[in-house]
Every structure is written in C-alpha cells, then in structure tokens.
PDBQT receptor file of N, H, CA, C and O in Angstrom, charges set to zero:
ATOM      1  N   UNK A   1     -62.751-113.284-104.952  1.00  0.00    +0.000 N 
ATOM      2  CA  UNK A   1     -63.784-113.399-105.979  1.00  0.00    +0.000 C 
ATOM      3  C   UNK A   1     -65.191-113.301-105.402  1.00  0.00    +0.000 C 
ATOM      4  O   UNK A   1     -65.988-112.748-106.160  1.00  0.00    +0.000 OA
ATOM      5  N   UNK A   2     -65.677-113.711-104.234  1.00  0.00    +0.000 N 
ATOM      6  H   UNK A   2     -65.030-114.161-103.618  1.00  0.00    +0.000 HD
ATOM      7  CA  UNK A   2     -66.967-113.889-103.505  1.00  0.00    +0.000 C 
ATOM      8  C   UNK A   2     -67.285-112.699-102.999  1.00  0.00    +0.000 C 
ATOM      9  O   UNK A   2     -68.453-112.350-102.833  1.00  0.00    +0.000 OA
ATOM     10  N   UNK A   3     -65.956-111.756-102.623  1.00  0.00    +0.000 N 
ATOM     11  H   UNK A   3     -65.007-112.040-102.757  1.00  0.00    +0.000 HD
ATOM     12  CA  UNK A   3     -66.348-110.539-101.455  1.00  0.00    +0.000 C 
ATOM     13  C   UNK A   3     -66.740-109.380-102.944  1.00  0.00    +0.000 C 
ATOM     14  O   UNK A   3     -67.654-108.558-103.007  1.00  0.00    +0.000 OA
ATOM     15  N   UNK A   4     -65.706-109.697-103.979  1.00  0.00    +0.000 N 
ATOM     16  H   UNK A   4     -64.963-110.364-103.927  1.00  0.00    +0.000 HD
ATOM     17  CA  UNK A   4     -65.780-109.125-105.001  1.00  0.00    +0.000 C 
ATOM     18  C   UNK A   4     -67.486-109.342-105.747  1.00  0.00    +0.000 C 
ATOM     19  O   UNK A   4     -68.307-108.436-105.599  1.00  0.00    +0.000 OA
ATOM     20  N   UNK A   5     -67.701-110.093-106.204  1.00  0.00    +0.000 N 
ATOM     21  H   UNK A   5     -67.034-110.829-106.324  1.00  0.00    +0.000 HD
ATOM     22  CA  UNK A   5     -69.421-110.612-106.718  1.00  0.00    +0.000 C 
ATOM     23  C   UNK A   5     -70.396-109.755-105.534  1.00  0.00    +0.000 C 
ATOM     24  O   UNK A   5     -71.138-108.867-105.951  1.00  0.00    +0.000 OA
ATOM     25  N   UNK A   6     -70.359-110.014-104.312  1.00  0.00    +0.000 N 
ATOM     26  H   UNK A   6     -69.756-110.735-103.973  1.00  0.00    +0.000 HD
ATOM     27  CA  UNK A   6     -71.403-109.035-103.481  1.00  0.00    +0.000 C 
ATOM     28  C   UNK A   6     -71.128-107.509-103.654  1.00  0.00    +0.000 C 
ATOM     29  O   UNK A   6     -72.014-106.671-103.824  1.00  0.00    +0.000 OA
ATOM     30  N   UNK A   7     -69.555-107.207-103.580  1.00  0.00    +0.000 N 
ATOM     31  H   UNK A   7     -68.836-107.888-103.442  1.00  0.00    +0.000 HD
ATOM     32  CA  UNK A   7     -70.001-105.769-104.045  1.00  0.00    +0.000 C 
ATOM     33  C   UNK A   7     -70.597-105.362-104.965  1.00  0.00    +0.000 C 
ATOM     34  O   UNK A   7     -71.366-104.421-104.766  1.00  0.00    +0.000 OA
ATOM     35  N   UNK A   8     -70.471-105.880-106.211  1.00  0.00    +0.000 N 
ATOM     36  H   UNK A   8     -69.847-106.644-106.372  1.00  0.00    +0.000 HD
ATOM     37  CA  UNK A   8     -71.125-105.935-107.626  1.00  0.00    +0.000 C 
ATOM     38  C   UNK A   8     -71.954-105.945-107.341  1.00  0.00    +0.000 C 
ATOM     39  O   UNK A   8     -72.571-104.899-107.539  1.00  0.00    +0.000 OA
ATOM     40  N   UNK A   9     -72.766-107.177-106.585  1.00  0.00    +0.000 N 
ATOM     41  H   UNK A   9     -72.265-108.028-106.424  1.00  0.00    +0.000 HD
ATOM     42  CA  UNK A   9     -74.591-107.148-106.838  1.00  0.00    +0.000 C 
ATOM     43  C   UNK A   9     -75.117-105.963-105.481  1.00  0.00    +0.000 C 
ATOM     44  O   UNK A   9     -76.298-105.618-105.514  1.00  0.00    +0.000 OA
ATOM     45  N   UNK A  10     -74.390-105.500-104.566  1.00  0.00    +0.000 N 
ATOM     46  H   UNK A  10     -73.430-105.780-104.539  1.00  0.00    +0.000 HD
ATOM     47  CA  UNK A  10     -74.570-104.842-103.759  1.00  0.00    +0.000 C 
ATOM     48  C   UNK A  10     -74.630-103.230-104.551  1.00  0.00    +0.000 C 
ATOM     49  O   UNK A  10     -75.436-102.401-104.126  1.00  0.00    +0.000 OA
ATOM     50  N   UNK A  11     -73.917-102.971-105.453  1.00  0.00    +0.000 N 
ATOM     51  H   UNK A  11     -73.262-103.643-105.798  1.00  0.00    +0.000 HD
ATOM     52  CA  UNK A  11     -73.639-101.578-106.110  1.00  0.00    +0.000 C 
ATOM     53  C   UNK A  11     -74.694-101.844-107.277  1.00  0.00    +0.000 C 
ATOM     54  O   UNK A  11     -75.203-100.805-107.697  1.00  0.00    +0.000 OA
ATOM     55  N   UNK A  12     -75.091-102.920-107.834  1.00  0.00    +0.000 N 
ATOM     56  H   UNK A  12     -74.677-103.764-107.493  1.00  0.00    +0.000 HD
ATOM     57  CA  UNK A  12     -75.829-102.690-108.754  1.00  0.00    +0.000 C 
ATOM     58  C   UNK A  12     -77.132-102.724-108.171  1.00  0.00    +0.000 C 
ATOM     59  O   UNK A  12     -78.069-102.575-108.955  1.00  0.00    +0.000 OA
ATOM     60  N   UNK A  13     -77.425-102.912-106.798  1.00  0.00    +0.000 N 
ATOM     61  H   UNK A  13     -76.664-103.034-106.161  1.00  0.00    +0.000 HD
ATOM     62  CA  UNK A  13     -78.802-102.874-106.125  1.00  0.00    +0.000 C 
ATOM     63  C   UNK A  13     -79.111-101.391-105.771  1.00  0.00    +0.000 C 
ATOM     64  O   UNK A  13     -80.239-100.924-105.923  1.00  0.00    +0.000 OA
ATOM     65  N   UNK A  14     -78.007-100.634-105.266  1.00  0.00    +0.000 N 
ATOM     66  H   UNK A  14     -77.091-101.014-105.142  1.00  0.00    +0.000 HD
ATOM     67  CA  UNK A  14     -77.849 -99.499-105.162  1.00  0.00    +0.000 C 
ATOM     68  C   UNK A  14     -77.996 -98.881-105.996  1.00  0.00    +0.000 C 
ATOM     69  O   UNK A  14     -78.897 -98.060-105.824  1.00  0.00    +0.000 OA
ATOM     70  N   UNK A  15     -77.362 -98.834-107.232  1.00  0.00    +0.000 N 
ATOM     71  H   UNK A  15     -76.630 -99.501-107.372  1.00  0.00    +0.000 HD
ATOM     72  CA  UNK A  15     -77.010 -97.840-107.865  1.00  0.00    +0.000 C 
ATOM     73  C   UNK A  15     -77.999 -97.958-109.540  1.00  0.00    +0.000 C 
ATOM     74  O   UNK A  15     -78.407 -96.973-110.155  1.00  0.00    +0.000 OA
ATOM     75  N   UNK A  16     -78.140 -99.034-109.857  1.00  0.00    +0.000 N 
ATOM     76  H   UNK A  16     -77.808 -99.834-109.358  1.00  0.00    +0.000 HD
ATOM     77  CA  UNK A  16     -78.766 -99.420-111.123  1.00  0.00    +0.000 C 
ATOM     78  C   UNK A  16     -80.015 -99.949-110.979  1.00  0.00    +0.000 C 
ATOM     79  O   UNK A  16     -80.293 -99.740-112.160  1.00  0.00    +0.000 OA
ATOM     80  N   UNK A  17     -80.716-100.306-110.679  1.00  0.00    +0.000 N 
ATOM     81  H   UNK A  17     -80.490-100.476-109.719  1.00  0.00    +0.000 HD
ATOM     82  CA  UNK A  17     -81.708-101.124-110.206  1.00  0.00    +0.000 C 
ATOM     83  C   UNK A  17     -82.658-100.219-110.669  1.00  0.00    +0.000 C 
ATOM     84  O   UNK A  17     -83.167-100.392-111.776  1.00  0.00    +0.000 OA
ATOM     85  N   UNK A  18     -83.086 -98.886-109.673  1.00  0.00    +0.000 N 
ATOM     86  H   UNK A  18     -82.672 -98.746-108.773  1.00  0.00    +0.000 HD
ATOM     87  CA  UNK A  18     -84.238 -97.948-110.435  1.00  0.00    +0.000 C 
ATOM     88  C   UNK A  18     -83.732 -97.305-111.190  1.00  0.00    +0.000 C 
ATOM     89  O   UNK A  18     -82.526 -97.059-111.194  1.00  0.00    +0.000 OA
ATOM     90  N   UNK A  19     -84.727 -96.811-112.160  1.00  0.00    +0.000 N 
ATOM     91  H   UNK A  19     -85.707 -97.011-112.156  1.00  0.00    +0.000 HD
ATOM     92  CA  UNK A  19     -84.473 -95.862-113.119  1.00  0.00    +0.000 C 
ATOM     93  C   UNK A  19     -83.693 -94.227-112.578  1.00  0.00    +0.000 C 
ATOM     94  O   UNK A  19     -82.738 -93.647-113.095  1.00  0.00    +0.000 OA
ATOM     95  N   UNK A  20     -84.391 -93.887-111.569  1.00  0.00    +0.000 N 
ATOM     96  H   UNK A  20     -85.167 -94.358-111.149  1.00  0.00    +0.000 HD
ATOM     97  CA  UNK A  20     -84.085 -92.572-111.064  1.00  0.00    +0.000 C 
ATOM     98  C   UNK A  20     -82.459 -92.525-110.548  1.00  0.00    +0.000 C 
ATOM     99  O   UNK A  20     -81.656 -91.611-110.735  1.00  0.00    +0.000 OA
ATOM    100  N   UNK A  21     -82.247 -93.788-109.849  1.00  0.00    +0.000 N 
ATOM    101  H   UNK A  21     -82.899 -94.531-109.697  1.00  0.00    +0.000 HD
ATOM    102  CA  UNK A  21     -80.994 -93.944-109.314  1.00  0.00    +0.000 C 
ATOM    103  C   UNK A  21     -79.930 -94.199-110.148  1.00  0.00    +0.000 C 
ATOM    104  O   UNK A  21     -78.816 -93.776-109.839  1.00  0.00    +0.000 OA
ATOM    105  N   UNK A  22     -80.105 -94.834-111.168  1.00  0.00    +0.000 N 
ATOM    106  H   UNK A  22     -81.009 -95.178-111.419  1.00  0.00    +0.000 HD
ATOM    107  CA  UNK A  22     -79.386 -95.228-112.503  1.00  0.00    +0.000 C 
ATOM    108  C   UNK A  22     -78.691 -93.930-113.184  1.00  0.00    +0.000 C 
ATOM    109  O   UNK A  22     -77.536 -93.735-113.565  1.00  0.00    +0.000 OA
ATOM    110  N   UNK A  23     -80.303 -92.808-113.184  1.00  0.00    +0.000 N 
ATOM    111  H   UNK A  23     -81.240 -92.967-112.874  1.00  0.00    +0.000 HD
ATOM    112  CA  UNK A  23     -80.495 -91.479-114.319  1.00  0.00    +0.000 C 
ATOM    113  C   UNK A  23     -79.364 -90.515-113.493  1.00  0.00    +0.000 C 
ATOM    114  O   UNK A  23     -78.593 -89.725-114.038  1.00  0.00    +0.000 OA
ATOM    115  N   UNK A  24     -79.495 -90.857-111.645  1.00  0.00    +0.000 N 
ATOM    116  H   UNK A  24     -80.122 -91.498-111.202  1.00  0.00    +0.000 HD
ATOM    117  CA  UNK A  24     -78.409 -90.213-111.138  1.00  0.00    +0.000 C 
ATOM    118  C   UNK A  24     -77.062 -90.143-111.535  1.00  0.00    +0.000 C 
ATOM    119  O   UNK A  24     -76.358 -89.276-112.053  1.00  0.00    +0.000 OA
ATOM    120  N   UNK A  25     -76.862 -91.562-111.060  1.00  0.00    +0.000 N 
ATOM    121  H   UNK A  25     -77.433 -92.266-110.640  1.00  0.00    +0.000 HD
ATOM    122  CA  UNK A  25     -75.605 -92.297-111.289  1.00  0.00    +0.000 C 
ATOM    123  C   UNK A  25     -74.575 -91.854-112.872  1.00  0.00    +0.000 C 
ATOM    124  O   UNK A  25     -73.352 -91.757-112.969  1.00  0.00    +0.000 OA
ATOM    125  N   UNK A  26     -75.692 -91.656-113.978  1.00  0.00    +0.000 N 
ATOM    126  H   UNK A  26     -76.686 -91.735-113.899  1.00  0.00    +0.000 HD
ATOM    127  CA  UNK A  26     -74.965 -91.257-115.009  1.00  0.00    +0.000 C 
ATOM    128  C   UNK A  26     -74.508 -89.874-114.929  1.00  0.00    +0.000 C 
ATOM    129  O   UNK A  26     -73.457 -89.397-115.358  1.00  0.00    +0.000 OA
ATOM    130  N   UNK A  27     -75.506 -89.288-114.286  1.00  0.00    +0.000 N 
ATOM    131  H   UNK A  27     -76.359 -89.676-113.937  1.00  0.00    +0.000 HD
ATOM    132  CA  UNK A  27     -75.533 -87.559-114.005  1.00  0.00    +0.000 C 
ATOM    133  C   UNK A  27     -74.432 -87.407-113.555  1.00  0.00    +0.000 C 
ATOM    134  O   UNK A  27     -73.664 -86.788-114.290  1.00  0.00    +0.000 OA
ATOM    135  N   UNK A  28     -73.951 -87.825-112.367  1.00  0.00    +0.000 N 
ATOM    136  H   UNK A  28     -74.575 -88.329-111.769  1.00  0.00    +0.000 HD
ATOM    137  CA  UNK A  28     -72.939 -87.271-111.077  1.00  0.00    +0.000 C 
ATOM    138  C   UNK A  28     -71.867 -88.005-112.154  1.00  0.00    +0.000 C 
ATOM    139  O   UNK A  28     -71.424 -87.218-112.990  1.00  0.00    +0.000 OA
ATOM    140  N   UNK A  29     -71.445 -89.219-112.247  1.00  0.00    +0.000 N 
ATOM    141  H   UNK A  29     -71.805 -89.859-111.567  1.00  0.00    +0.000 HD
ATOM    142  CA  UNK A  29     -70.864 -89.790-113.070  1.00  0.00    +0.000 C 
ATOM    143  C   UNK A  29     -69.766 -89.124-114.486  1.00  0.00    +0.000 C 
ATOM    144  O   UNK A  29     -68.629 -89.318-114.916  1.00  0.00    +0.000 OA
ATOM    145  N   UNK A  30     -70.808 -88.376-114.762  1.00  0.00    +0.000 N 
ATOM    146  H   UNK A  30     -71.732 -88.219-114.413  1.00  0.00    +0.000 HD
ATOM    147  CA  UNK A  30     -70.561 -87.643-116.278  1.00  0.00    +0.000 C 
ATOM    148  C   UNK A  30     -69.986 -86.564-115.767  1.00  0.00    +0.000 C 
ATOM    149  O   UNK A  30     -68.901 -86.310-116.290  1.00  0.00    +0.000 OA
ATOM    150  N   UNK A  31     -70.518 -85.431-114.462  1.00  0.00    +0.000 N 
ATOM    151  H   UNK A  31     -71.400 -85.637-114.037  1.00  0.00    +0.000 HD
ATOM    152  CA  UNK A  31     -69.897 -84.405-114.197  1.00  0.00    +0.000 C 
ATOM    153  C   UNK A  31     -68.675 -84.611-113.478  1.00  0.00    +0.000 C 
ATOM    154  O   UNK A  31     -67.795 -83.772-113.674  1.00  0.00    +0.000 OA
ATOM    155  N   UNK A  32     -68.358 -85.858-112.429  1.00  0.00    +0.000 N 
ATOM    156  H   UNK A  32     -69.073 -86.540-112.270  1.00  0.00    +0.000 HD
ATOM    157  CA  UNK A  32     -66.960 -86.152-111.946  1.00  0.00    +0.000 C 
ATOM    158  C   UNK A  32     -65.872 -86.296-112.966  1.00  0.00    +0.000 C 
ATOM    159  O   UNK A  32     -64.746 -85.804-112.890  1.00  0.00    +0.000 OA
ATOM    160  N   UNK A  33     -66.346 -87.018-113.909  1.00  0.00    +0.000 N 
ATOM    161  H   UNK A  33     -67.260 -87.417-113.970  1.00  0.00    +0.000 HD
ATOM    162  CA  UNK A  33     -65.649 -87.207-115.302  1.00  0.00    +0.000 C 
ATOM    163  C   UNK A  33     -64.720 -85.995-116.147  1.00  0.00    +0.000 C 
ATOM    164  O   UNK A  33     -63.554 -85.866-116.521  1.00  0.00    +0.000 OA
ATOM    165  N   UNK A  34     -66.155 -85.107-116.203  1.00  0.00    +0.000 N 
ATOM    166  H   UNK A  34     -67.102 -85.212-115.899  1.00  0.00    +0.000 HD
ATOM    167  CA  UNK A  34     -66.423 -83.790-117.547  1.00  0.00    +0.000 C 
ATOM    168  C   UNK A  34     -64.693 -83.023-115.841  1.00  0.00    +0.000 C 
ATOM    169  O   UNK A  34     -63.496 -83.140-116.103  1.00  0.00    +0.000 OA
ATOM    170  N   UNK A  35     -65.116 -82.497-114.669  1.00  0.00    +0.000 N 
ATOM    171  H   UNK A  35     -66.088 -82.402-114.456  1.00  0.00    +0.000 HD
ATOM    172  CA  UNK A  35     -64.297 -82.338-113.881  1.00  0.00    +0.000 C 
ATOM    173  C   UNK A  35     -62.645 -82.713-113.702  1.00  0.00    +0.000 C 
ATOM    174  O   UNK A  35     -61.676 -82.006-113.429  1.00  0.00    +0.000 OA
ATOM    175  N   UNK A  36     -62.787 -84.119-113.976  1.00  0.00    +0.000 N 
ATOM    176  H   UNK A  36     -63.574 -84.694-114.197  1.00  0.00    +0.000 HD
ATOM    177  CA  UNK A  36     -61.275 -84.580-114.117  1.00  0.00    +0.000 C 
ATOM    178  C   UNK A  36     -60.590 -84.496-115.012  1.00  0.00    +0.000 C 
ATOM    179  O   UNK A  36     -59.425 -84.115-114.897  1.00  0.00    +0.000 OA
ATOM    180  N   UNK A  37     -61.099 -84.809-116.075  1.00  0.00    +0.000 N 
ATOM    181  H   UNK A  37     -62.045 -85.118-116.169  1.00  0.00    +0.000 HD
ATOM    182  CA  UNK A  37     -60.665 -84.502-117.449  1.00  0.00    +0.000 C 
ATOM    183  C   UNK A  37     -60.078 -83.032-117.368  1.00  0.00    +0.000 C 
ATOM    184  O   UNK A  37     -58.891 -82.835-117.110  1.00  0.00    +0.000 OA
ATOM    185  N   UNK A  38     -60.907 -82.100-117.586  1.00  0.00    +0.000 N 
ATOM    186  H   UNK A  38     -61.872 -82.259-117.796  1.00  0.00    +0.000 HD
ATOM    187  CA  UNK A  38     -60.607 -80.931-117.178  1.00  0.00    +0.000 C 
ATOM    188  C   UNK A  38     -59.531 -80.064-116.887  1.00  0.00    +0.000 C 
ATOM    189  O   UNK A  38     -58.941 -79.084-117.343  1.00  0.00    +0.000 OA
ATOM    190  N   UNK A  39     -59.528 -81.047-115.680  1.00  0.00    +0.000 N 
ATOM    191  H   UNK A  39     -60.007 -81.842-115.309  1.00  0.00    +0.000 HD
ATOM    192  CA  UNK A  39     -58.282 -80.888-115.142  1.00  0.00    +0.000 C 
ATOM    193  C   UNK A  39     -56.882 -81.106-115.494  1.00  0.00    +0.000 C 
ATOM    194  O   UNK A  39     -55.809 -80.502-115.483  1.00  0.00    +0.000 OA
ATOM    195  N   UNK A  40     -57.375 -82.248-115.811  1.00  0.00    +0.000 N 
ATOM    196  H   UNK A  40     -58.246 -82.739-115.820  1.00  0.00    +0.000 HD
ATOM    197  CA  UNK A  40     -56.157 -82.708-116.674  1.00  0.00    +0.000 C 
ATOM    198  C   UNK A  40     -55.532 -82.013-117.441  1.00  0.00    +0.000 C 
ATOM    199  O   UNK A  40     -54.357 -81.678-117.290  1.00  0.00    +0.000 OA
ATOM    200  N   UNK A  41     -56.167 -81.755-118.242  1.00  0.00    +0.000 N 
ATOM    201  H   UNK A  41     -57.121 -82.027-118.364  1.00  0.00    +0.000 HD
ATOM    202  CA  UNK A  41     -55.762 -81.006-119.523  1.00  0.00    +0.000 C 
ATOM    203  C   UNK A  41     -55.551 -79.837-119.460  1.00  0.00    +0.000 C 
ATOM    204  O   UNK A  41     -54.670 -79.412-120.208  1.00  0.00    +0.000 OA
ATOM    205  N   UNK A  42     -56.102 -79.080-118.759  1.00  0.00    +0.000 N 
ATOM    206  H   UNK A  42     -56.817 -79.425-118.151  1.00  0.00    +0.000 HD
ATOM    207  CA  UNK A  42     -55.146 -78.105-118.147  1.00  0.00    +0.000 C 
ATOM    208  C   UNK A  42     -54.010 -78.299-117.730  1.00  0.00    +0.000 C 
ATOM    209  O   UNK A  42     -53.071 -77.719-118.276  1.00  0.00    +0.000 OA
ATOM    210  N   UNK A  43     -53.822 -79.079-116.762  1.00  0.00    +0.000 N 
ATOM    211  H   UNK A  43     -54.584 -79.550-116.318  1.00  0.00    +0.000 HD
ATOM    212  CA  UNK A  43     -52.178 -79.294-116.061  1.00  0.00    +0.000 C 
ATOM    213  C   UNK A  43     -51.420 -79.914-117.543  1.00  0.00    +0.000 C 
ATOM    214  O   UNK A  43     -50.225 -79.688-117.727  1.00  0.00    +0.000 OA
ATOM    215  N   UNK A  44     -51.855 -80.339-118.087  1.00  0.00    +0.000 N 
ATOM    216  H   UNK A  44     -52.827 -80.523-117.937  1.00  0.00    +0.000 HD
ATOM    217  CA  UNK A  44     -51.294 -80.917-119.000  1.00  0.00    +0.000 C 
ATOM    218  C   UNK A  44     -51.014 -79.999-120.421  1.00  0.00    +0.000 C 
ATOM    219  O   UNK A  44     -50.388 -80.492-121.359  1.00  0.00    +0.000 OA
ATOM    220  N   UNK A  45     -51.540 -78.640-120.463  1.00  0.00    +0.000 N 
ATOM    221  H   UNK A  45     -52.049 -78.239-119.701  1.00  0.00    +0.000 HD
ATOM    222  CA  UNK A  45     -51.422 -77.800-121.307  1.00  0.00    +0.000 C 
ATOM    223  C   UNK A  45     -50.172 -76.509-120.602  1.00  0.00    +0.000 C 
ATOM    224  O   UNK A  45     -49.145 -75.992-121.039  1.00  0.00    +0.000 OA
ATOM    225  N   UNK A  46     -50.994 -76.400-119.275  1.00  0.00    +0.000 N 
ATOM    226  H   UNK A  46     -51.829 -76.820-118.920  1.00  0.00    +0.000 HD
ATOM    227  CA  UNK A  46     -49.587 -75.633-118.533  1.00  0.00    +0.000 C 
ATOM    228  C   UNK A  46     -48.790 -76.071-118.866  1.00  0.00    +0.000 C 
ATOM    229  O   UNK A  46     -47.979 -75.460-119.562  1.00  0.00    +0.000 OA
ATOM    230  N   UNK A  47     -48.631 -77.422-118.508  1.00  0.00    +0.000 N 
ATOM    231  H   UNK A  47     -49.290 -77.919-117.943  1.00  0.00    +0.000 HD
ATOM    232  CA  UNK A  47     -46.919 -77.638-118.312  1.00  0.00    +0.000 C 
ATOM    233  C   UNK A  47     -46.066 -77.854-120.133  1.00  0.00    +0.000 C 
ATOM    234  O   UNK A  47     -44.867 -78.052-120.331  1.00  0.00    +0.000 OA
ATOM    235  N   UNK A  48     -47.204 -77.725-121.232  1.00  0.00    +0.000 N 
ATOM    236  H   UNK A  48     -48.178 -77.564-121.071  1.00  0.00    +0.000 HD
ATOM    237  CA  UNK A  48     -46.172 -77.737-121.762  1.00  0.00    +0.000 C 
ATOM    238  C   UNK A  48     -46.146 -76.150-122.758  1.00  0.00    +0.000 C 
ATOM    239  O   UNK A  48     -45.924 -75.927-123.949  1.00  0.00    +0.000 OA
ATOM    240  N   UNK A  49     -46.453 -75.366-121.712  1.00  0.00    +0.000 N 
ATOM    241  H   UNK A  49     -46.633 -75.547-120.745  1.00  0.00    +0.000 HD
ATOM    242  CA  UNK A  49     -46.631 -73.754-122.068  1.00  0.00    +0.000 C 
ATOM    243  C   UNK A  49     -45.225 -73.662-121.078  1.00  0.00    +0.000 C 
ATOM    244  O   UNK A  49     -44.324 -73.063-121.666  1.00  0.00    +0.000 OA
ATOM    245  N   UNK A  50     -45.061 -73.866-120.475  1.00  0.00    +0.000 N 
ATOM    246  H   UNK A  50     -45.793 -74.353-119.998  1.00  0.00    +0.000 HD
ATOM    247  CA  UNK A  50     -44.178 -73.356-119.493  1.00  0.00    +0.000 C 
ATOM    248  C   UNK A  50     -43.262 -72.191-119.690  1.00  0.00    +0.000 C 
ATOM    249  O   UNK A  50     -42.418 -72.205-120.586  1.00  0.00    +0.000 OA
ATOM    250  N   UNK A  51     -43.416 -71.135-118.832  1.00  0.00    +0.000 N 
ATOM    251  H   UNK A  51     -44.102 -71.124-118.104  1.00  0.00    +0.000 HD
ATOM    252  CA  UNK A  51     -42.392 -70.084-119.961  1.00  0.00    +0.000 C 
ATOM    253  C   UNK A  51     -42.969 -69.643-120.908  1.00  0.00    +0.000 C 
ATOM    254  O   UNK A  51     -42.054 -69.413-121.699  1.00  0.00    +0.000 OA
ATOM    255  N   UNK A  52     -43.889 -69.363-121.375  1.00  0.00    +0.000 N 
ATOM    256  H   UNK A  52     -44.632 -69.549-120.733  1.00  0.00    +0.000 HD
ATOM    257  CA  UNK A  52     -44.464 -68.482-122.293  1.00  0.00    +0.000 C 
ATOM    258  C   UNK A  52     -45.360 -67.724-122.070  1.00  0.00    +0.000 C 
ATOM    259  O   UNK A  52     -46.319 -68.267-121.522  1.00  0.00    +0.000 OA
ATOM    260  N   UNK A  53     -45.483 -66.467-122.303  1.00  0.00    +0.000 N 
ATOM    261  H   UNK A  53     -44.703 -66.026-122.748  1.00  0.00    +0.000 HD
ATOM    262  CA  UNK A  53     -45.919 -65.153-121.802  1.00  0.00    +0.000 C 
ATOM    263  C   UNK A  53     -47.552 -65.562-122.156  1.00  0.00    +0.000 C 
ATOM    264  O   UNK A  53     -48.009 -65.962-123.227  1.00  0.00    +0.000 OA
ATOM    265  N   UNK A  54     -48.335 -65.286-120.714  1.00  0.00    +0.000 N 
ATOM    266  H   UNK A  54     -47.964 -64.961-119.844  1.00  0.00    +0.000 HD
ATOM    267  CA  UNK A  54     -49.339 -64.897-121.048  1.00  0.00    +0.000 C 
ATOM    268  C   UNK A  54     -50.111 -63.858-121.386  1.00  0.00    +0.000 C 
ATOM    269  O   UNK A  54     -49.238 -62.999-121.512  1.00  0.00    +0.000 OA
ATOM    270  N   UNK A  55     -51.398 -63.174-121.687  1.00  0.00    +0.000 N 
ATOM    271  H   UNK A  55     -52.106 -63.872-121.584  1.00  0.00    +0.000 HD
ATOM    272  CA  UNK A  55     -52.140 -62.102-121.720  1.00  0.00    +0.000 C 
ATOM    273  C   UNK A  55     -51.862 -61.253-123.038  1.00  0.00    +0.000 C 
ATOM    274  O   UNK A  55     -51.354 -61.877-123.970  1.00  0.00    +0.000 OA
ATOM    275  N   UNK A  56     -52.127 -59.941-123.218  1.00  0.00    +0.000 N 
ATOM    276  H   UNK A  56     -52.539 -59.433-122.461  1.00  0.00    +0.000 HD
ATOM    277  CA  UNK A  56     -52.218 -59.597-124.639  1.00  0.00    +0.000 C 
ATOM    278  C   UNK A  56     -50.980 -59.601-125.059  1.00  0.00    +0.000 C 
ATOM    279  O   UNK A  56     -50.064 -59.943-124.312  1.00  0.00    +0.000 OA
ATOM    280  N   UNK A  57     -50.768 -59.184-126.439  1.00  0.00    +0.000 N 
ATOM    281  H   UNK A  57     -51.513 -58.906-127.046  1.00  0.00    +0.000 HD
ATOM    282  CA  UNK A  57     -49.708 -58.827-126.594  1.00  0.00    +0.000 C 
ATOM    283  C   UNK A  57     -49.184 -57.207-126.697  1.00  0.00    +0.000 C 
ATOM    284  O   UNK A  57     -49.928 -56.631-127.491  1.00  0.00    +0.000 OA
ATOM    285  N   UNK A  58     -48.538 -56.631-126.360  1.00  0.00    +0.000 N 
ATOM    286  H   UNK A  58     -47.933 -57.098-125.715  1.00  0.00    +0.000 HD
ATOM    287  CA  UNK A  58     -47.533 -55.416-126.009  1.00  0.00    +0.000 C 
ATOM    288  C   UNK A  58     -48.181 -54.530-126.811  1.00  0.00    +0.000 C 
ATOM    289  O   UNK A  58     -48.328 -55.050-127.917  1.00  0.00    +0.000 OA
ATOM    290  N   UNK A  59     -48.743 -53.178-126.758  1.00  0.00    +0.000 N 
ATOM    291  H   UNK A  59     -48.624 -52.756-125.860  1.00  0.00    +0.000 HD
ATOM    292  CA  UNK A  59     -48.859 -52.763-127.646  1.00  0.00    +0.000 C 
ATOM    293  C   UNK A  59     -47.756 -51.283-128.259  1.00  0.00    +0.000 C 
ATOM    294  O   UNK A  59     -47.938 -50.798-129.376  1.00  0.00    +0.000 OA
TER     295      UNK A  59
C-alpha cells in the first residue's frame, strides 16, 4: 500500500501536475489506445472471416 501511494504521487508529479505534461499524457495516451483497439478488432474481425474470399468479386 505505501510503495503503491508513492508511485501514485510520483506519476502524478510527473505526469499531471503541468498543464503541458498532462495535454501530453492525454495525447500519447489516446493514440496508444486509438492503436490497440485497432488492432484488436482487426484480429478480431479476421478471425471470424476466416475462409472467406477476399478482393473483388469474379467478373
């Protein structure tokens, strides 16, 4: 609980404290996010395409 509370006030000294560092934090934050997601859902759309033809269809 103690080592836990200093990281907290240690990350919020870092990371929240100024405005600029905060405005970062949401920035990088939002794009690691917008990234994983992403991802996800792709792998998660492949796999339940599996076997089904991609690209145009035949003409």
């Amino acid at each position: 609980p103690a080592a836990a509370m200093a990281l907290v006030r240690q990350a919020y000294g870092a990371l929240l404290r100024r405005s600029s560092a905060f405005a970062l934090t949401v920035v990088l934050g939002a794009v690691l996010f917008e990234r994983a997601f992403d991802q996800g859902a792709d792998a998660i759309f492949e796999h339940l395409n599996e076997g089904v033809r991609k690209g145009p269809p035949p003409s």
